[in-house]
N, C-alpha and C positions, 0 to 999 in steps of 0.2 A: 326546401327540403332536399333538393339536387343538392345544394351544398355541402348537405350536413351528412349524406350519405358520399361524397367523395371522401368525408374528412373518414370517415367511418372505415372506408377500404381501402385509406393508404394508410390508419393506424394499424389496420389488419397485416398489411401488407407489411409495412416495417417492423411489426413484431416476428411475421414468417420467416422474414430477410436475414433476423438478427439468429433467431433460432439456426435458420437452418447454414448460417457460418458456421457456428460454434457448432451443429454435428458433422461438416465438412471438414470442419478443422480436427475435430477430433479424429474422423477417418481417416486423413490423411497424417495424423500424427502416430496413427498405431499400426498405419503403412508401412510408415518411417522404421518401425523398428524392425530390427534384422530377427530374420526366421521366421516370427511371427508374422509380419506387415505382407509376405509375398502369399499368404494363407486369404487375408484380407479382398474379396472382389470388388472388381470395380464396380456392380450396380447398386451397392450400398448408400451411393450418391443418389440414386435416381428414387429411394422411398418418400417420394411427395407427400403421400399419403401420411407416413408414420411421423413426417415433420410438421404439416396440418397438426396432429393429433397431440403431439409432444407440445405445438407452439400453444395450443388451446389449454394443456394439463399447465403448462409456464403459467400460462395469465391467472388460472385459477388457484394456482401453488401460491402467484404473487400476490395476489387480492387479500385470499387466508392470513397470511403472515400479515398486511398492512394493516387486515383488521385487529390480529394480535398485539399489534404494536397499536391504534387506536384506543385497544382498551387498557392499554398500558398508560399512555398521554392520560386520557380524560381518568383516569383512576388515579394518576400523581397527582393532577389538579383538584378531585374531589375529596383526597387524604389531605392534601395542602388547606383547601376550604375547612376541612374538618379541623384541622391542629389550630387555625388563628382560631377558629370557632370555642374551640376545648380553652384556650389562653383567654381571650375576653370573653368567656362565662365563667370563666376558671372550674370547669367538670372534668369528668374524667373521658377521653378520647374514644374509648368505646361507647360510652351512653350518649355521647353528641352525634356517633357515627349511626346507633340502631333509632336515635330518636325522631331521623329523616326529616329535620327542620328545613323545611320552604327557603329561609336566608342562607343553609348549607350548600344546596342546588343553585343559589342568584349567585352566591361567590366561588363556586368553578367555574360555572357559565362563564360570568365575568371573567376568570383569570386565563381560562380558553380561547376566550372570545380578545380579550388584550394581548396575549403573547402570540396568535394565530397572527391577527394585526399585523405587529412588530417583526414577525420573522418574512411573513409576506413581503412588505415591506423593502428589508434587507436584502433577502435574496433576490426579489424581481429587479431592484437596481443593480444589479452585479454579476447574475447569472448569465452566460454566454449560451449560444446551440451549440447542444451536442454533435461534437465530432459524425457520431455515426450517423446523425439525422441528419447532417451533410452530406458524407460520405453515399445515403439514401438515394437523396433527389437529385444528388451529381448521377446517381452512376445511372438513375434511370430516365434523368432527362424528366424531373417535375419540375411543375411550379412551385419553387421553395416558399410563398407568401402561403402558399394553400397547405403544403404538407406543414411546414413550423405553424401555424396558426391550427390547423387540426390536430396537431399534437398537445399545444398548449392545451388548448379548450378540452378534451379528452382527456390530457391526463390530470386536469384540474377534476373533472367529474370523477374520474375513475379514484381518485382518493376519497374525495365527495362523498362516494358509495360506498368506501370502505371505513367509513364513520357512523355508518346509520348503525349497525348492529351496534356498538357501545355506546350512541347517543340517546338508543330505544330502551337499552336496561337502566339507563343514568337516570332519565325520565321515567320510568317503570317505576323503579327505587321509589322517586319521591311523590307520585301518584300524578305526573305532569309525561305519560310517555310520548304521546302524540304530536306534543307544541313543544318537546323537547329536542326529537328529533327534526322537526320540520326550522325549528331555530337554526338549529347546527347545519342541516343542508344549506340551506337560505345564503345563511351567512359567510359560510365558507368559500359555496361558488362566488356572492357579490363581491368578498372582500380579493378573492383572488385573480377574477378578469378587471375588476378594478386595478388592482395594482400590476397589470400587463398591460394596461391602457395607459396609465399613467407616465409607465418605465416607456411607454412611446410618444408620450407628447413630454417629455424633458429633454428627447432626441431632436424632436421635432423644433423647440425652441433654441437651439443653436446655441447652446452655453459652452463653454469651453468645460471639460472633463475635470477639471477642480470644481469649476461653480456647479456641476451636474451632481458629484458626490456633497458638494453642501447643502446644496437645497434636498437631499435623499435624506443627509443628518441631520437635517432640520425638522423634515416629515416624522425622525424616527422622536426626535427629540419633544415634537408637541406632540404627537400619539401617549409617550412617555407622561409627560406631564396630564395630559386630559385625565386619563386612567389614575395618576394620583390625586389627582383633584376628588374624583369621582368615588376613589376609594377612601381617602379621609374626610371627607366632610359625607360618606354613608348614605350614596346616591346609589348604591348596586342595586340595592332590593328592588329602587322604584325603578331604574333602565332597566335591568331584567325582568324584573313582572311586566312591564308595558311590551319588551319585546316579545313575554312569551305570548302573550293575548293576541289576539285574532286580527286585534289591528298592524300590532307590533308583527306578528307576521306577515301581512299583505302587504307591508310598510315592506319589510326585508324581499319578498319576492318583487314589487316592484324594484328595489334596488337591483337584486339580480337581474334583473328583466333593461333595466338601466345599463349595468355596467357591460354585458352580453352585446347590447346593439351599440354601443361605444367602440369594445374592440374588433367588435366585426365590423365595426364600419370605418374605422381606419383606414386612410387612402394611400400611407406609404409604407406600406410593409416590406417594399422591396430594397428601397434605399434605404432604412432600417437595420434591415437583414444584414445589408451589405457591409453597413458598418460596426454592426458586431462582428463579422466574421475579422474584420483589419481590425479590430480592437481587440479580439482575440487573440491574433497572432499576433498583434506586437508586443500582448503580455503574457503570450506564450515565449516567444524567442527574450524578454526582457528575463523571466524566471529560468531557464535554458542559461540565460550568460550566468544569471546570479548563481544556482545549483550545482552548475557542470552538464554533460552530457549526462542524457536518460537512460543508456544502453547499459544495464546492469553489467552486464557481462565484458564489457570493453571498457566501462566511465575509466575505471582508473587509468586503465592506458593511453585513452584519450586526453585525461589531464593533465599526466604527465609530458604528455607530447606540447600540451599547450604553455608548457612551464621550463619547457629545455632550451636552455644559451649557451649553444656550441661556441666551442672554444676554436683554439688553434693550435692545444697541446697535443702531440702523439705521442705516447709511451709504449706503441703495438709495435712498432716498424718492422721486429723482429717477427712476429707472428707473419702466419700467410693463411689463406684459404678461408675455411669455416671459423678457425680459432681467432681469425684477424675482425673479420666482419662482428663477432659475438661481442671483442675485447671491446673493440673500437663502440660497440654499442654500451655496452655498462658502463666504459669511461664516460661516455655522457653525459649519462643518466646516473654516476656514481650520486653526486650531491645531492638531487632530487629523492634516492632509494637511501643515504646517508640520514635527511632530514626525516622519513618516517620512519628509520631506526630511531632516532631521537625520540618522536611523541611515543612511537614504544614503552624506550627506556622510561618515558619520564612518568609514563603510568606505572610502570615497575620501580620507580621510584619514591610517588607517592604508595605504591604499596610497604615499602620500606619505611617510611613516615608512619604509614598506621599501623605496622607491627611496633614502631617505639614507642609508639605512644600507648598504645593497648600494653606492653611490656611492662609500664611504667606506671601507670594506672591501674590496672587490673592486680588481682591478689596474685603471690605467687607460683599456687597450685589451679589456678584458673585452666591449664592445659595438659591434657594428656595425647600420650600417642596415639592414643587407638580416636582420639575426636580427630587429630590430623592427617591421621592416615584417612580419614572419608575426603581429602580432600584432594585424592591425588586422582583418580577417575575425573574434577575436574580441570582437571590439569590440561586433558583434551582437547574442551570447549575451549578453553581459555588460549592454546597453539595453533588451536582451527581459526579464532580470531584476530590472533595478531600474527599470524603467518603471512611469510611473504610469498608464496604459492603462485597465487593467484593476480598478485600485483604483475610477477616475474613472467605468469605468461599473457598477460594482456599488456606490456611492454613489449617483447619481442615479438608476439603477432603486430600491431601496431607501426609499430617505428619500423620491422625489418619484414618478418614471413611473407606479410601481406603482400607485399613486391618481388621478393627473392623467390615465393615458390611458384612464380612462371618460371622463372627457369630451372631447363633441365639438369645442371650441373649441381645443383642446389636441394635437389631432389636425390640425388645419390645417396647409395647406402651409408658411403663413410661418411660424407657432410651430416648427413642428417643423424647419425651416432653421435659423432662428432661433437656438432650442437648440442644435441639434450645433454649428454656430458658434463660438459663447459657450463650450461645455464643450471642444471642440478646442482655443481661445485656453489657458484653464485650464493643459489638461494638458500642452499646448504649453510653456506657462512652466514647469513643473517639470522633463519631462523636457530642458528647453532647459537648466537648473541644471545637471542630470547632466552635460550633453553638454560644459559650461563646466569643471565638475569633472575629467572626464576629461582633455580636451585639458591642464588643468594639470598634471596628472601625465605626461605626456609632455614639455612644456615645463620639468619640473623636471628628467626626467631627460638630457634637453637641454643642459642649462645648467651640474650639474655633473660632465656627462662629458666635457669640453671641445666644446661645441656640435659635436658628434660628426655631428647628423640634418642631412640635404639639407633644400635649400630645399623640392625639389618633393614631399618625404615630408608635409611639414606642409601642404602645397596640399592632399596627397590624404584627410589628415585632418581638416582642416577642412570639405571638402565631404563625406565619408564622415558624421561627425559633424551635420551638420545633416541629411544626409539623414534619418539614424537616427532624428535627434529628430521631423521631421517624422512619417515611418512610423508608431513607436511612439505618437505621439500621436494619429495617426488610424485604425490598425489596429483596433484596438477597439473606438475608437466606429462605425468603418462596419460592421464586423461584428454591433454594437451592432444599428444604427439599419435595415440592413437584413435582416437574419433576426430580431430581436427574439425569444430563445428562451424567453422566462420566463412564466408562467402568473404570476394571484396569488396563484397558494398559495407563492411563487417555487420553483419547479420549473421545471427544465429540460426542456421535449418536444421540440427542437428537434435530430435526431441529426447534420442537417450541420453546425452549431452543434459538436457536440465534435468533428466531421472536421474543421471547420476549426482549432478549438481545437490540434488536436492535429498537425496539418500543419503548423502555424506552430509548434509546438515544436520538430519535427523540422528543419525549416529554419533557427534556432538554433542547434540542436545540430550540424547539418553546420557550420556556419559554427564551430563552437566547435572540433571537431576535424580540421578544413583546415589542413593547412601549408604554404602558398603563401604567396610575399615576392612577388608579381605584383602592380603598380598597377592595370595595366587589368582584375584580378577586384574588387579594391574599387572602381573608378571604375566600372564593369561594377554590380556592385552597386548602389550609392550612385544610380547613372539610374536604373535598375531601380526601386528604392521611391520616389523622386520621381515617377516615371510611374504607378505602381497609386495613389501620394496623388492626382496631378492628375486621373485617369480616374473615381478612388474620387467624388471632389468632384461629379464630373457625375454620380453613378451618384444619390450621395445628394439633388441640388438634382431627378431627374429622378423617381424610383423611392420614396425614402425615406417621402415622404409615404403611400401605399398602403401600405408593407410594416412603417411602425412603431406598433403596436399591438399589446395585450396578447393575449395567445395562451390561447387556450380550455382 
């Protein structure tokens, strides 16, 4: 019983641990914001008490919800029982479902009872420890065989009990509550410290990680097969009546009782441990090589750095100062920002494919202006997405700032003008390509729909269109150049940095699903981000200089 109550107070414990991050981190995240965050006290950290009491409302918010989702589960499997039921009696699906037939309840049981199996199965061969359950017993110096084995077992029960209430109305339903729910416990816990015991004696036998994954797709493979056996030759009724009976239960609790003193008596949990954890990371760093770097905010930059083969051409010699270091950087990196102008183009290419073909197929009053003019609001989404913004400045922090802003010289008003400048021109040009791309596909579908569009649609497109490319090309950098959120470890500490990140997505996404053919909301628009560019400009030539530097 010592045991079972250690396991008991370090699941207590690492659910208080995980809570009370996530409200530290949020106090320190709404610290972080200016004006507001210095309102913020610092003993906001020190309410023990109201983390106790939030970690406790957690567990029981999470229970609620498992159980919502349990009666979800066993309610697909008992609608499932019912439709083969409604096909081989050929009835109607409502009279088989009120008519609560005894063989209705053996084949959900059954199909609960087999795909519970199968996923068990699956997952306990494949599933790693959780990072933070590491992160736990590192940082407090436990015994990880104790805490990861109190976890397992816990949270195998703690689902366990969040089945009883739809296992009690399932059996309720068919006049069987009692041996219903006591099946469903039973078997859940047996089958699932089972298959934790198991996923430890295939470690323990020393197979090489191919032959480990085939004897797993072997298990899954005759599991599979038994259950068809069982299901076509109309063996359910009699396995599930036997296990709901009194025997077929003592039968299932000894199992549980079985497979319980198995994995608790497991003697190598440690060298075990150890080698999921290396098994872990080398199929973490193996999915890392394959994906790219995980740092949202940086991957592109980073991948482009891992893609650059410097030359020996210089075409700068002329330049000096800020303008030499910028040029010498986009020469580059030109072919690299060249080649995603291409996959660009070549989606705006096949957009030109399916306006000819829709042109060509379709009748030839199939369009009007006022359907096409809903489509320029999203014109937006569509500039936020393939803009090169955000490429432009996770390159130049990356390959240049990250270095350049220890030094003092580099930090100057005019360098640091200078710069955003020169990288605005840049990105200006590419996304100004897109804006060109664009407008031809509406001029194409112009042309052969029998020049169908108003004079004043393509006014409003054209100024829409440039505003965009302006925006997107300076959104970025000014967000860039004046919250500057990246440390050099390039880490992001900066949390209005993802409010704004994420504002700006939002505003997007409005604009993506707006269905307004209204000129004056695009031309409404369109002033709108020419005025944040023009105000943006005096924020950066006034402000920029003090606020662009690397972040501690």
């Amino acid at each position: 019983m010592t045991l079972f109550k250690l396991y008991f107070k370090y699941y207590w414990y690492f659910k208080l641990v995980n809570v009370t991050n996530k409200i530290n981190g949020l106090i320190y995240f709404i610290r972080k914001i200016p004006w507001l965050g210095s309102k913020i006290p610092m003993r906001l950290y020190e309410l023990y008490g109201i983390k106790e009491v939030v970690t406790l409302l957690g567990l029981f918010l999470s229970l609620s919800l498992s159980i919502v989702y349990k009666f979800f589960w066993l309610g697909l499997y008992l609608f499932s029982a019912v439709v083969l039921e409604s096909i081989a009696a050929n009835e109607d699906i409502a009279n088989v479902f009120f008519a609560f037939k005894p063989h209705v309840l053996m084949n959900s049981l059954f199909i609960w009872l087999f795909l519970m199996i199968m996923w068990n199965l699956f997952m306990q061969g494949r599933s790693a420890v959780k990072t933070n359950i590491v992160r736990f017993y590192d940082d407090f110096i436990l015994s990880r065989a104790t805490v990861v084995r109190g976890m397992s077992l816990l949270d195998s029960a703690y689902q366990a009990i969040a089945y009883l209430p739809a296992a009690l109305f399932l059996g309720v339903l068919f006049g069987r509550g009692f041996s219903t729910l006591l099946l469903v416990l039973f078997s859940y816990l047996a089958v699932n410290y089972f298959c934790l015991y198991i996923h430890r004696m295939v470690y323990m036998w020393r197979f090489s990680v191919f032959f480990r994954r085939l004897l797993m797709l072997g298990s899954e493979l005759l599991v599979l097969g038994l259950g068809v056996v069982i299901w076509r030759y109309h063996l359910v009724d009699s396995l599930m009546g036997m296990l709901l009976s009194w025997g077929g239960l003592l039968f299932l609790l000894g199992c549980l009782a079985g497979s319980l003193w198995l994995f608790l008596s497991f003697k190598y949990e440690h060298d075990f441990l150890l080698y999921q954890q290396s098994l872990a990371a080398e199929t973490s760093a193996k999915w890392e090589k394959f994906v790219g770097p995980t740092n949202q905010y940086l991957s592109e930059g980073l991948t482009m750095q891992k893609k650059l083969v410097v030359t020996t051409e210089n075409a700068n010699e002329h330049l000096a100062g800020s303008n030499y270091l910028n040029a010498l950087l986009f020469s580059r990196y030109r072919s690299i920002l060249n080649k995603a102008l291409m996959y660009r183009f070549s989606v705006i290419g096949l957009a030109l494919l399916v306006i000819i073909g829709l042109s060509w197929l379709a009748p030839a009053d199939f369009l009007a202006t006022k359907e096409v003019a809903k489509t320029l609001p999203v014109l937006f989404f569509i500039m936020y997405v393939l803009s090169f913004g955000k490429k432009v400045v996770q390159l130049v922090f990356v390959n240049c700032d990250v270095s350049m802003l220890y030094y003092p010289f580099y930090r100057e008003a005019r360098t640091i003008v200078t710069g955003f400048n020169y990288r605005f021109k840049q990105t200006f040009y590419y996304n100004g390509l897109l804006a060109i791309g664009i407008f031809c596909c509406y001029l194409l579908l112009h042309v052969l729909n029998g020049f169908f569009l108003e004079g004043r649609f393509f006014i409003v497109l054209v100024f829409l269109l440039i505003a965009l490319a302006f925006l997107f090309s300076f959104h970025e950098l000014f967000v860039y150049y004046i919250l500057q959120p990246f440390t050099g470890e390039l880490e992001v500490v900066s949390p209005l940095y993802k409010v704004v990140s994420g504002g700006f997505y939002l505003i997007a996404y409005f604009n993506l699903r707006i269905q307004l053919a209204s000129y004056l909301y695009v031309v409404v628009l369109s002033a709108l981000s020419l005025l944040y560019v023009g105000i943006g400009f005096l924020v950066i030539y006034k402000w920029a200089p003090s606020t662009f530097k690397i972040k501690a």
